[in-house]
C-alpha positions as CSV (number, residue, x, y, z in Angstrom):
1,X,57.1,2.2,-35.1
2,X,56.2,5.5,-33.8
3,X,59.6,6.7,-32.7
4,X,61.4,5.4,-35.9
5,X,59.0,7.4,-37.7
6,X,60.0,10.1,-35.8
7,X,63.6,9.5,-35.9
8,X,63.5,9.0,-40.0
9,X,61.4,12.3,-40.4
10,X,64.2,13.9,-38.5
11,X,67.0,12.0,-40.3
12,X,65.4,12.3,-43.8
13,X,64.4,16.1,-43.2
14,X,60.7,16.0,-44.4
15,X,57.4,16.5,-42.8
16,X,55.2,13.9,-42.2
17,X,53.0,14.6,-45.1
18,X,55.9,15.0,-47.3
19,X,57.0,10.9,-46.0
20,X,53.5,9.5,-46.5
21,X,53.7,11.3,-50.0
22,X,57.0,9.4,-50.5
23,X,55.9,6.0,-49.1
24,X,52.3,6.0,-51.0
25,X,54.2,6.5,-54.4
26,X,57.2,3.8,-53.1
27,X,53.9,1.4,-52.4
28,X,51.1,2.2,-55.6
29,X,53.5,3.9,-58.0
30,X,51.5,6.7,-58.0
31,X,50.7,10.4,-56.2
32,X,47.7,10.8,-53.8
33,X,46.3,13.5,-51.3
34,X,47.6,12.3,-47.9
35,X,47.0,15.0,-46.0
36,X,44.2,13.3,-43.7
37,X,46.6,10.2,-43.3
38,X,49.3,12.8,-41.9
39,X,46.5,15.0,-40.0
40,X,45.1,11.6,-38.3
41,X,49.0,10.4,-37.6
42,X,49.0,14.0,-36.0
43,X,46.1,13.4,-34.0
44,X,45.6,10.1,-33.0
45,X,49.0,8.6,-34.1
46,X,47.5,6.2,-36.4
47,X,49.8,5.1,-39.2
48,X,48.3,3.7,-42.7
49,X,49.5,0.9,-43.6
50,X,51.4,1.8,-47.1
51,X,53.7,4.3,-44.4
52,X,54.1,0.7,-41.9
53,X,55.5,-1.1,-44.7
54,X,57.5,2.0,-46.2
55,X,59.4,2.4,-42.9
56,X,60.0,-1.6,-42.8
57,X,61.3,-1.1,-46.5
58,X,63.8,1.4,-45.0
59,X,64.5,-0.2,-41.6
60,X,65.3,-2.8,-43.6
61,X,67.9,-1.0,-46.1
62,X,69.2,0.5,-42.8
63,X,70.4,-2.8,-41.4
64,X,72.2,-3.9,-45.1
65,X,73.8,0.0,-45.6
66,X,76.1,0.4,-42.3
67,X,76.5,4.1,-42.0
68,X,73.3,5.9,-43.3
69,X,73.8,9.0,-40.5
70,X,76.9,10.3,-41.8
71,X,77.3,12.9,-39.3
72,X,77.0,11.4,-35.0
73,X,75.9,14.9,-33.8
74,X,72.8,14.4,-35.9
75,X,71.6,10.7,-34.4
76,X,68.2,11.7,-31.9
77,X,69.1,11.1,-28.4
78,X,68.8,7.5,-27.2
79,X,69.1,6.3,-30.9
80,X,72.6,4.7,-32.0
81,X,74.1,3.9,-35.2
82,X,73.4,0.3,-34.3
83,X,70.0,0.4,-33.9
């Protein structure tokens, strides 16, 4: 789970704050101060669990939309647009 956060921060374009922001709100519907979610990701690599089930959420809208890296030069090395 760790390296397909990594790869969607890269694909996306965001920081890791800026994700947990965007999966917190996907998940309660509202805002919150995640900044020591994204400092203890940081740290210890410790993911909460709103972000586990945001990047299943898009994992699984990756599998049903077949091209959602547009452009092969930008996939991260040893990552393929099949998975």
């Amino acid at each position: 789970m760790q390296l397909y956060l990594i790869a969607t921060l890269d694909r996306l374009r965001v920081d890791v704050e800026y994700f947990f922001r965007m999966a917190y709100i996907w998940r309660f519907g509202k805002p919150a101060n995640v900044h020591e979610d994204a400092v203890s990701w940081r740290i210890h690599g410790i993911l909460p669990d709103y972000a586990v089930k945001y990047l299943l959420h898009l994992q699984g809208e990756r599998h049903e939309v077949p091209d959602l890296i547009p452009d092969p030069a930008h996939v991260p090395v040893g990552f393929t647009r099949e998975g």
